[in-house]
C-alpha positions as CSV (number, residue, x, y, z in Angstrom):
1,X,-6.8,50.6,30.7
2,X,-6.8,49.3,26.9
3,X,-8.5,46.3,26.3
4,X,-6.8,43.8,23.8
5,X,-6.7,43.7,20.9
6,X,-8.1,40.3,18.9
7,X,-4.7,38.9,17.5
8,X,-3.7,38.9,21.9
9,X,-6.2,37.0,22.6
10,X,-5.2,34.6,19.5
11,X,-1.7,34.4,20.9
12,X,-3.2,33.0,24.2
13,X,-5.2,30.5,22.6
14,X,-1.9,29.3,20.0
15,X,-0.3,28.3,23.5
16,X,-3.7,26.6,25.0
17,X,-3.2,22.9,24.1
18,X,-6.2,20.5,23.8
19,X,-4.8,17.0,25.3
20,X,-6.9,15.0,23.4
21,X,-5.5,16.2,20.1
22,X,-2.2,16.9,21.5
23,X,-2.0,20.5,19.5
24,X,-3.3,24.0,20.5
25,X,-7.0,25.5,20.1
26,X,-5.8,27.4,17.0
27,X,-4.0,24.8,15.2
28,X,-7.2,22.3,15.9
29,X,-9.1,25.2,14.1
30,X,-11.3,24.4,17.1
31,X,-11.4,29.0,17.5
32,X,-15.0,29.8,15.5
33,X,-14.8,33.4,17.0
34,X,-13.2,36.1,19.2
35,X,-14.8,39.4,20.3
36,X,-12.9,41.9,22.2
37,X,-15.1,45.3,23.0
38,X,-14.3,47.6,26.1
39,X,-12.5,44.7,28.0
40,X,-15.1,42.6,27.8
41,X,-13.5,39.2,25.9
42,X,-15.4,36.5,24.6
43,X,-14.3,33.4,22.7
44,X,-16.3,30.9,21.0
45,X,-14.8,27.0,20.8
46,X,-16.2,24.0,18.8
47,X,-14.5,20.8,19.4
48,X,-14.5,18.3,16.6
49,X,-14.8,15.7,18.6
50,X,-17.5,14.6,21.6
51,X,-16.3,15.7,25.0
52,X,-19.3,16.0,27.5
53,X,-16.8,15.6,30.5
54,X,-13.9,17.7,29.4
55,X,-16.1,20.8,28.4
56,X,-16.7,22.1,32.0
57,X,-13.1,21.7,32.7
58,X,-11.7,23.6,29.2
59,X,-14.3,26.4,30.0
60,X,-12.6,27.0,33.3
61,X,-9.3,27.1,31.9
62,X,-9.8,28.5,29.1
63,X,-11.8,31.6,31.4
64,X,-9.1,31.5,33.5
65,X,-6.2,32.2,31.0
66,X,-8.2,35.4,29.5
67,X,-8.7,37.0,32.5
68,X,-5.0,37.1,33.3
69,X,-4.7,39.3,29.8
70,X,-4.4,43.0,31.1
71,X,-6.8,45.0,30.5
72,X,-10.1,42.1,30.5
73,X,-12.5,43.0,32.7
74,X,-15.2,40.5,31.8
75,X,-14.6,36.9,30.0
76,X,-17.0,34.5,28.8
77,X,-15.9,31.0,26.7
78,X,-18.8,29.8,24.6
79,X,-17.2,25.5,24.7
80,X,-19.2,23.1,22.5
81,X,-18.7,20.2,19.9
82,X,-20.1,18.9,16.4
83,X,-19.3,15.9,15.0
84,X,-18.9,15.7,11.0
85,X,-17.6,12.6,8.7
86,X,-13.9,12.4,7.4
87,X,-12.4,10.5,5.0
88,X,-12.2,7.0,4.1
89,X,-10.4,5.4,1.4
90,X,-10.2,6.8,-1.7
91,X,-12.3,4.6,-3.7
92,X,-15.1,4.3,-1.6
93,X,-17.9,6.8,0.0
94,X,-19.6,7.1,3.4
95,X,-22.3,4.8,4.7
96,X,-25.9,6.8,4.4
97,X,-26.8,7.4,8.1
98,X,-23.5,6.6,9.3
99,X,-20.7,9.3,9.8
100,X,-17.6,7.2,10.4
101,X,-16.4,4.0,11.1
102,X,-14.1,2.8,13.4
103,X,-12.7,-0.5,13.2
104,X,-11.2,-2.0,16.4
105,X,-9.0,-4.6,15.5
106,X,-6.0,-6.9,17.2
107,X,-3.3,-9.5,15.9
108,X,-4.5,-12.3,18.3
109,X,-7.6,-13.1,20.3
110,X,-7.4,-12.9,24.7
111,X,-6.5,-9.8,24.8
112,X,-9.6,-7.9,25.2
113,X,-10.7,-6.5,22.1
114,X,-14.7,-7.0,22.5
115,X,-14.5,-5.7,25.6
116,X,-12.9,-2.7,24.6
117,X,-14.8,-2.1,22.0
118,X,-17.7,-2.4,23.8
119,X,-16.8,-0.1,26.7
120,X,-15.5,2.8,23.9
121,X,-18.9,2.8,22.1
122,X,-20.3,3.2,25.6
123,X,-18.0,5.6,26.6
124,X,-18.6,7.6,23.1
125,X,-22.2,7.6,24.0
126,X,-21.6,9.1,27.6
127,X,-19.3,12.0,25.8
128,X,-22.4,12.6,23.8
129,X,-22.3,11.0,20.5
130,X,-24.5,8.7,19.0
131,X,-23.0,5.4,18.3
132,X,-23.5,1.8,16.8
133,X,-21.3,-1.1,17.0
134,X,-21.1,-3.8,14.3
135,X,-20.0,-7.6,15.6
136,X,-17.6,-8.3,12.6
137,X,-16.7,-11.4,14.4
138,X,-18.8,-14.1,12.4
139,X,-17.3,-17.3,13.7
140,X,-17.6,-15.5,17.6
141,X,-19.8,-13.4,18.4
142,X,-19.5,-11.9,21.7
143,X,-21.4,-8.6,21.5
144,X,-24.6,-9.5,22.2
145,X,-23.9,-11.3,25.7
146,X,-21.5,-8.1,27.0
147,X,-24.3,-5.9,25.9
148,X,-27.5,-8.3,27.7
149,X,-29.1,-8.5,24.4
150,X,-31.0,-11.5,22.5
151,X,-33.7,-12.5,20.1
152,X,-33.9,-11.5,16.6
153,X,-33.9,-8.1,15.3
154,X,-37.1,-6.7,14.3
155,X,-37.8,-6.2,10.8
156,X,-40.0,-3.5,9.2
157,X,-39.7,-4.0,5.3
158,X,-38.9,-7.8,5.3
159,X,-35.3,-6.5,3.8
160,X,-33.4,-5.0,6.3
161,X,-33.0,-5.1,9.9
162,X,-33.3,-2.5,12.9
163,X,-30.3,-2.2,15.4
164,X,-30.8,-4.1,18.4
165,X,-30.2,-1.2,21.1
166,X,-28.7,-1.2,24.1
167,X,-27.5,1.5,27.2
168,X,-27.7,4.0,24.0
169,X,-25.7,1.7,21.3
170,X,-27.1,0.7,17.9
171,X,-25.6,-2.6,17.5
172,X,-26.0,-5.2,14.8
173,X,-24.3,-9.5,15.4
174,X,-25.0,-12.3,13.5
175,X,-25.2,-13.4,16.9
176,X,-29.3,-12.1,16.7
177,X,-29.8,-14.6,13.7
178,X,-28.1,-17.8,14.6
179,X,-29.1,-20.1,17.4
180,X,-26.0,-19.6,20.2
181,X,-24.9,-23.3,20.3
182,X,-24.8,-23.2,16.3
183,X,-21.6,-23.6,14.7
184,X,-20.8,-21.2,12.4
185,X,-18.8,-23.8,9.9
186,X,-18.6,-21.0,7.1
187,X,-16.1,-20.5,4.3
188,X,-14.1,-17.1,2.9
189,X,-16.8,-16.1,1.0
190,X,-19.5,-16.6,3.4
191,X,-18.5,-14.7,6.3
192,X,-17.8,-11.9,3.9
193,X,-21.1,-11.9,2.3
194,X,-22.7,-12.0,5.9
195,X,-20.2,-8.9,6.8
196,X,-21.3,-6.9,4.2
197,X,-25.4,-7.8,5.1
198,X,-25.1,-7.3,8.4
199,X,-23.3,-3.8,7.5
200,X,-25.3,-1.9,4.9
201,X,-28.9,-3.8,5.8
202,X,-28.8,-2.4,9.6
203,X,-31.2,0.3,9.3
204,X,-28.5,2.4,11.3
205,X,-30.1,5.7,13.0
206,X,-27.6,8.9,12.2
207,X,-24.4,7.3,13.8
208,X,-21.8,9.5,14.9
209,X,-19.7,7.1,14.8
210,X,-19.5,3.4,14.2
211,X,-17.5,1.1,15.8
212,X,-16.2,-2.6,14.2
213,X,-15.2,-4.9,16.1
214,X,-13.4,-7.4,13.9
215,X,-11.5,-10.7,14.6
216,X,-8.5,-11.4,15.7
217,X,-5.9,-11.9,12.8
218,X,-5.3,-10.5,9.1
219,X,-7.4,-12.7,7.4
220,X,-10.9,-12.6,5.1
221,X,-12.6,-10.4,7.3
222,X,-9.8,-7.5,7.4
223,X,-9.5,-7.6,4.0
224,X,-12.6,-7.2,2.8
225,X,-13.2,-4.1,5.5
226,X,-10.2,-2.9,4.2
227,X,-10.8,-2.5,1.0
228,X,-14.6,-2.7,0.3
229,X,-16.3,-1.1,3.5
230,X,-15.6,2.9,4.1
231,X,-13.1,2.8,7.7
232,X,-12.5,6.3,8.6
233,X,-9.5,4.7,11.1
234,X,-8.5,1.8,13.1
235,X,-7.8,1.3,16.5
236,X,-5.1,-1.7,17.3
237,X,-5.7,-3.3,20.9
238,X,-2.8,-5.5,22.4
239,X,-1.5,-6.3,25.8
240,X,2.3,-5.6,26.9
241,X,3.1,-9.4,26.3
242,X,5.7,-9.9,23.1
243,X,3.7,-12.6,21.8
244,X,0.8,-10.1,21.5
245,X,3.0,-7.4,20.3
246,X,4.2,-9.3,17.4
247,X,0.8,-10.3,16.0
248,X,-0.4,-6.4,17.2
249,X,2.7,-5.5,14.6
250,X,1.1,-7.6,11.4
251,X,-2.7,-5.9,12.2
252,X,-1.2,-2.5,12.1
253,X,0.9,-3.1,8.8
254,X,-2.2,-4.6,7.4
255,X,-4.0,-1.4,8.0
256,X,-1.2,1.2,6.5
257,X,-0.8,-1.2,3.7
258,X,-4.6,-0.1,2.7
259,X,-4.1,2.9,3.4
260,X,-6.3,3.0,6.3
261,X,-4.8,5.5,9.5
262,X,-4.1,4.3,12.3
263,X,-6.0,6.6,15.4
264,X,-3.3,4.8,18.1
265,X,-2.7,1.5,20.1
266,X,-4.7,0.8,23.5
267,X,-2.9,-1.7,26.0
268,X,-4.9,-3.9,27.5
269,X,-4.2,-6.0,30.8
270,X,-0.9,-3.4,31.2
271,X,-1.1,-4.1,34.9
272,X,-2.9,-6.4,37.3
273,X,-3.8,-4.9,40.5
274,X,-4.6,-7.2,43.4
275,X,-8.3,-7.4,44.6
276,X,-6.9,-8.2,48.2
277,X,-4.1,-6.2,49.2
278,X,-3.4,-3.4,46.0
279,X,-0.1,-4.8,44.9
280,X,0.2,-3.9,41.5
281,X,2.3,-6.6,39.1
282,X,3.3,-5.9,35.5
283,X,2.1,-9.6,34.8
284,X,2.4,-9.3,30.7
285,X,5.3,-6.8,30.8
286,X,6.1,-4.0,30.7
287,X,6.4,-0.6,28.4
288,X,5.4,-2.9,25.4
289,X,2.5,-0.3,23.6
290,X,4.6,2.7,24.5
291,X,7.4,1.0,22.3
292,X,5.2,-0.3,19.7
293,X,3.8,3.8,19.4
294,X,6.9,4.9,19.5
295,X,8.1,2.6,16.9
296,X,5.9,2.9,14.5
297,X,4.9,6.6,15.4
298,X,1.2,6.4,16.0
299,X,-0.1,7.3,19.7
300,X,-0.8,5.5,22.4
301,X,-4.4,6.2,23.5
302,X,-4.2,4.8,26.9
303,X,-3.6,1.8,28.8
304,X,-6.0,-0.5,30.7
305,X,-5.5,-2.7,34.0
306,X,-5.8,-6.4,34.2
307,X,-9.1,-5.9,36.7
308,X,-11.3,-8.8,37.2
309,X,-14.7,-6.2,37.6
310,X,-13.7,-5.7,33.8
311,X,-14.5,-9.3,33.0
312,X,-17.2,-9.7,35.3
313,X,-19.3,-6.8,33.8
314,X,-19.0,-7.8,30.6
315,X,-19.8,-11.3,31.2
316,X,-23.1,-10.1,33.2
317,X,-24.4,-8.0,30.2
318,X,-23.2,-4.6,32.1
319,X,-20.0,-3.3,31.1
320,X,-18.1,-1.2,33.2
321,X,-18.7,1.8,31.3
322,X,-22.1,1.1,32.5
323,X,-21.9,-1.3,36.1
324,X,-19.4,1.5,38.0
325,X,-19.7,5.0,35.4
326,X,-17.2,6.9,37.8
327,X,-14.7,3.9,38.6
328,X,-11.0,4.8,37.2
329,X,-11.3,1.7,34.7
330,X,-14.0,3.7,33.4
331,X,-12.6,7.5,33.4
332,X,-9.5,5.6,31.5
333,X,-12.2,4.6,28.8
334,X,-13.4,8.0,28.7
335,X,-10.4,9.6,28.4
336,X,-9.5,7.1,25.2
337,X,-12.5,7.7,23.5
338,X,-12.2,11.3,23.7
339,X,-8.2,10.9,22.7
340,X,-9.7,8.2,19.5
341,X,-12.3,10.4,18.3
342,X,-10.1,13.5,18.4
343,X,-7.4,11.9,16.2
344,X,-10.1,11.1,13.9
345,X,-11.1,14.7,14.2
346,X,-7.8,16.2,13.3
347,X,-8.0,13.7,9.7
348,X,-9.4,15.4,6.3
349,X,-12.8,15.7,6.1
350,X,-15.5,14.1,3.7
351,X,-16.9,16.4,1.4
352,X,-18.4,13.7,-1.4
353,X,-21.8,14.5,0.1
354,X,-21.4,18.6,-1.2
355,X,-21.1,17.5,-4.8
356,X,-23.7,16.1,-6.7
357,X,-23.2,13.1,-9.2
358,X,-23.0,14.1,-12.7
359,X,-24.1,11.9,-15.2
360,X,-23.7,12.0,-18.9
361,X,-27.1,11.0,-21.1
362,X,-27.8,10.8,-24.8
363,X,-31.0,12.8,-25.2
């Protein structure tokens, strides 16, 4: 019996799709190597994107598939990932020590958008990458509380600050400088300036990725993330309600106006579930993010139920991702993450760090 030949085996992995990226191994150029020798097939895969949970499950398959290729008498799938920067906007460069940054972002405020951001950067972490999250939300800051964390950050030079760190997450809030009860009574031009500190005078520890989470609206703060901070992509959260959808609308054609992609749309609160007897109720609506996707033609990474443990753990400093790991509100964040990062993944690449800067002297 003839084993294989190597463009087989490449056929086999064309019709393997990845469902986080939605394409197939080959396309994803997620293939680093195939060696057929005396029926013996092995294949070596490098996701672009973390996936801790998925790769026991893609090794199986993907073992499975080969050995159904006559002539294999022996199969082995190397699965792994690596994590590398992509592009921001075109006038701007990378953040030293941070790969790429994320900015979670909604039209309006109530409908979850800290807490989602919070439980994504958690649920990075437990895929395997390292992350930081940024409280862009000057007038509110909610980070700190859903992540049990207080006091001021520490200090080493006297000019920048270290991430406060929590269950494995580099954060950052203006929430660590200013007394809780304070009112933050702050102009345009203030909350900018204290963006941009907060941003690039975090000593930030080789971030995989960075998450934002910004403020509801399209005002100061967008714009100046928009255009002066380097966002790899943007993630739009909004519940199934119209009202919600509308303002969801004007965040996500702030964003493409800046030329800033859009990774996809998470609905939050899609469907309440009762604690008591399991009725589940569309209480905002229904089908309102899959129409908004489909509309607009960016994906919808997942939806979210209305589930009162959601609020409770992020009020108590333990977020779901961390309070109940293996609960299905937490295998939905999982699976987002993996489906956000993976869209990032699929984006051009930054290769400003390759070059060096020339400069031109008079000598």
């Amino acid at each position: 019996m003839t084993s294989p030949d190597k463009a087989i085996v490449e056929n086999l992995l064309k019709s393997f799709i990845d469902p986080n990226v939605e394409t197939d191994l080959v396309s994803a150029k997620s293939v680093k190597k195939i060696s057929v020798e005396d029926g013996k097939v092995a294949v070596t895969i490098e996701l672009g994107y973390p996936a801790r949970s998925y790769l026991p499950e893609l090794k199986a398959k993907l073992e499975e598939r080969l050995r159904s290729l006559e002539g294999v008498s022996e199969v082995q799938a190397d699965v792994s990932f690596s994590i590398v920067s992509h592009a921001v906007q075109k006038t701007l460069k990378p953040l030293p020590h941070v790969k790429n940054i994320i900015a979670i972002a909604s039209g309006k405020g109530g409908v979850g958008k800290s807490t989602t951001s919070v439980n994504l950067a958690l649920a990075l972490v437990a895929e395997g990458a390292r992350v930081g999250i940024l409280d862009a939300d000057i007038y509110g800051p909610s980070i700190p509380t859903m992540l049990g964390l207080s006091g001021k950050p520490e200090s080493l030079d006297g000019k920048s600050f270290q991430p406060k760190i929590s269950f494995g997450v580099q954060t950052s809030s203006i929430g660590y400088l200013v007394d809780p009860d304070q009112p933050m009574i702050w102009r345009g031009p203030m909350v900018t300036g204290a963006l941009q500190q907060l941003l690039t005078q975090t000593n930030w520890d080789d971030v995989d990725y960075l998450i934002i989470d910004l403020p509801p609206g399209t005002g100061d703060i967008q714009l100046t993330l928009a255009q002066q901070i380097p966002v790899s992509g943007a993630v739009i959260v909004t519940t199934p309600q119209d009202i919600a959808l509308i303002d969801a609308q004007r965040g996500l054609g702030m964003f493409e106006k800046v030329n800033v992609p859009i990774l996809g749309l998470v609905e939050n609160m899609s469907i309440h579930i009762c604690s008591n007897c399991g009725h589940e109720e569309a209480i905002f609506g229904q089908g309102g993010g899959l129409a908004m996707a489909s509309k607009n033609r960016v994906d919808l990474l997942g939806s979210l139920p209305l589930d009162i443990n959601i609020r409770q753990n992020a009020d108590s400093g333990r977020p779901t991702m961390i309070a109940d790991p293996d609960g299905r509100p937490a295998q939905i964040y999982k699976a987002i993450a993996r489906k956000m990062a993976a869209k990032l993944a699929m984006r051009a690449r930054d290769y400003s760090g390759r070059f060096p800067n020339i400069v031109i002297q008079n000598t």
